[in-house]
N, C-alpha and C positions, 0 to 999 in steps of 0.2 A: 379579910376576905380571901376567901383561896384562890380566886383567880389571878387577885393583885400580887399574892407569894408567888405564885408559878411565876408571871412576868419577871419579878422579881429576882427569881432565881435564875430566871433564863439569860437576862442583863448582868447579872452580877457574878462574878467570879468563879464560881462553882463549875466546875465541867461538865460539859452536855450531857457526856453518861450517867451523870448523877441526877440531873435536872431531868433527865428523860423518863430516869426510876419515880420520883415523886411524884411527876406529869401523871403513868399513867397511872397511877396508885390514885392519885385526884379525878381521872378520868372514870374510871368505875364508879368510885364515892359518887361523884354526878351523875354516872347512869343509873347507881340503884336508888338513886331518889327524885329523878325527874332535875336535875337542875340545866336546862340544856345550856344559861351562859356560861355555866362551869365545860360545860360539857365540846362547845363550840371554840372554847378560851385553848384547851389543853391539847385540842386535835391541830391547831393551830399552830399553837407550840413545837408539839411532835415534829409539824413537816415542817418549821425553822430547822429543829435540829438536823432530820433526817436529809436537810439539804447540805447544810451544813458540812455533814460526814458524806457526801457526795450518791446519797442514796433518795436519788430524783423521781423514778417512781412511785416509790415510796411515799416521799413527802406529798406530791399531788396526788397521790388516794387519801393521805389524810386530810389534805383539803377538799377533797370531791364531800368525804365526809361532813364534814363539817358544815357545808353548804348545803348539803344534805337534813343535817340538821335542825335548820334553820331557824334560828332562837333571835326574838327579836328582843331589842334592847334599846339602851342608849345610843349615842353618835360613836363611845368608843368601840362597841362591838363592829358598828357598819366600818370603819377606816382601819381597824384589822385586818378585817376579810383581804382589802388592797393592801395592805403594807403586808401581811404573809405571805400574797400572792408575789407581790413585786418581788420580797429574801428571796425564795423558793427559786423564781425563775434569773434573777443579776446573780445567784449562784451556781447555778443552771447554766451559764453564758450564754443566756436567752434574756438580754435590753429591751428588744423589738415587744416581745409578748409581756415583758415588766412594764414597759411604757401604754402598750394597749390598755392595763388591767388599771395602770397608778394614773393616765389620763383622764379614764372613767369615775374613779375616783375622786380624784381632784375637782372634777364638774360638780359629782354630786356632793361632794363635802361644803365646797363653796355655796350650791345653792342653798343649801342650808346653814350657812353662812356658822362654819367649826371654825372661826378663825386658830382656834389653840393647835385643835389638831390638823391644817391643813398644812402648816408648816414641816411637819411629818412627811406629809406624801409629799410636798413639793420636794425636800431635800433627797428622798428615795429616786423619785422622778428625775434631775439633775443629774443626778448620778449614772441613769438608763441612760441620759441622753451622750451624756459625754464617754459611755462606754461604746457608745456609735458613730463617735466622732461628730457629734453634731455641736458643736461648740458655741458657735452666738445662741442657740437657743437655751443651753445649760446655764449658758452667763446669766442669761434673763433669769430664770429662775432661782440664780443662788442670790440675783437682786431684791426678789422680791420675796425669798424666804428671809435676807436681812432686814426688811422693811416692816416681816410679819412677826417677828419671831420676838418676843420676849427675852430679855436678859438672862431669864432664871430658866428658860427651855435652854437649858448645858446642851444636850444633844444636838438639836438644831444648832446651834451658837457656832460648834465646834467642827461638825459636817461640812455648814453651807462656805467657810473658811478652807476647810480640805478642800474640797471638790473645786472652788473656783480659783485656791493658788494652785490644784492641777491644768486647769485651763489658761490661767497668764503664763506655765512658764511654757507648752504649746505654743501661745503665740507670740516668746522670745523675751518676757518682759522677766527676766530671771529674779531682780532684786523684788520686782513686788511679789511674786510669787514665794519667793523663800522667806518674804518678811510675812506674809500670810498665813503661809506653815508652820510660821513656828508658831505665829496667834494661835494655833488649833491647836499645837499640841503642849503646850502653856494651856491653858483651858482642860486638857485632861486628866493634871496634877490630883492627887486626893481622889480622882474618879475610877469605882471599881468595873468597871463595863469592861472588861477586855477585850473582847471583838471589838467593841466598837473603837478601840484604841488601838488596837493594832489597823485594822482599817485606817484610821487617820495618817499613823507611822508608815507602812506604806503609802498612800500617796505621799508624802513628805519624799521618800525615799526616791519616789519617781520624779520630784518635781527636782530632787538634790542630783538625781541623774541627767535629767535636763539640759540642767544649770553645767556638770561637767563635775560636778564634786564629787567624785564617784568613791571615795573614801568615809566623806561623812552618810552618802544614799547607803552604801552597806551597810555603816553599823544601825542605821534606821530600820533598814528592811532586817537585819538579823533583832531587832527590838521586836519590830511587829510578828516577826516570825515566833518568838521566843510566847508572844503574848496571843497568838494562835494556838501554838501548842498546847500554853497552861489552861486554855475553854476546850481542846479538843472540836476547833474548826481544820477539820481536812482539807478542806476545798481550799480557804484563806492560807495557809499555811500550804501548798502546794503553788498556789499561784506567786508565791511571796520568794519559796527558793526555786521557780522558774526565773524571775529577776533578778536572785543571786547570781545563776549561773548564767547570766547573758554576756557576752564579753562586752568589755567598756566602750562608751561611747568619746569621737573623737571629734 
């Protein structure tokens, strides 16, 4: 299925610039035939990347599209719509309007009871929250994304472990937090995702700052840096050597 290669691509190693070329080459294929899930799937895609490489207007016109579009489907078309919304805008360093879009979300995935896929938006959501400092509520949620999440959902497994040893070592509990972290990033061995591993490797890196170890949080942050670059994430890779250059913490 073409829609599942584009994800595919988009997840997998290949650099955005490249993903972006086959995106829209898939994108016409689906307009001069009427397929609008193709059509809904790539515009989608597009405003990941376009956020991505820090080009935010952009990416919410191809979302406006897309919604635009409106191609009705299974349950993973509906839980797209909010998880492209929430990328777009937690790259965007807009939490507040990712939490609006991924709490709506979340409602209506649950009443419709997606247990596979709710775990998705809850870890995106955890994420919104803790990037607003709202911390017992993030906790909850990386609770109950462990509660929901299947073994074999790698993603979720690996996420909801980042995000909440970023939250223990906040509130000073360094050894559990750093034994946390490395649970995530143990879990991302053999996995080709690179965003979403450098993602992990940074929080690691913040939580190794934390902690004080400010030699092992560098060479982390220069890993997740290294592993932005090779997807061609601007934005990740920008926020990654603002933390390089912060002076150490005492």
């Amino acid at each position: 299925m073409v829609s599942s290669h584009c994800f595919i691509l988009f997840w997998g190693p290949k650099r955005v610039d490249e993903v972006a070329r086959y995106v829209k080459q898939a994108l016409e294929w689906a307009r001069s035939r009427g397929i609008r899930r193709l059509e809904v799937d790539a515009l989608r895609i597009l405003a990941r990347i376009a956020a991505m490489q820090g080009r935010f207007p952009e990416a919410r016109a191809w979302l406006r599209e897309a919604s635009e579009a409106e191609a009705y489907g299974d349950l993973l078309v509906l839980v797209g719509e909010y998880l492209s919304v929430g990328i777009v805008e937690l790259l965007a360093d807009e939490p507040a309007e990712a939490e609006r879009v991924l709490r709506r979300g979340y409602q209506i995935v649950a009443d419709l009871r997606g247990t596979g896929q709710l775990v998705s938006v809850i870890v995106l959501l955890a994420r919104a929250l803790a990037m607003q400092g709202r911390d017992e509520e993030a906790m909850a949620l990386t609770r109950e994304c462990e509660g929901s999440a299947l073994e074999s959902q790698r993603d979720a497994q690996i996420k909801w472990r980042a995000i909440r040893a970023l939250l223990l070592a906040r509130r000073g509990d360094f050894e559990a937090a750093k034994r946390l972290a490395a649970e995530s990033i143990e879990r991302t061995e053999d996995w080709e995702q690179d965003d979403s591993t450098a993602e992990v490797l940074a929080d690691q890196a913040h939580v190794l700052r934390l902690a004080g170890r400010e030699e092992e949080a560098r060479r982390q942050a220069e890993r997740a840096l290294a592993h932005y670059e090779r997807k061609g994430n601007l934005v990740g890779a920008r926020r990654v050597r603002m933390l390089l250059q912060r002076e150490p913490m005492h």
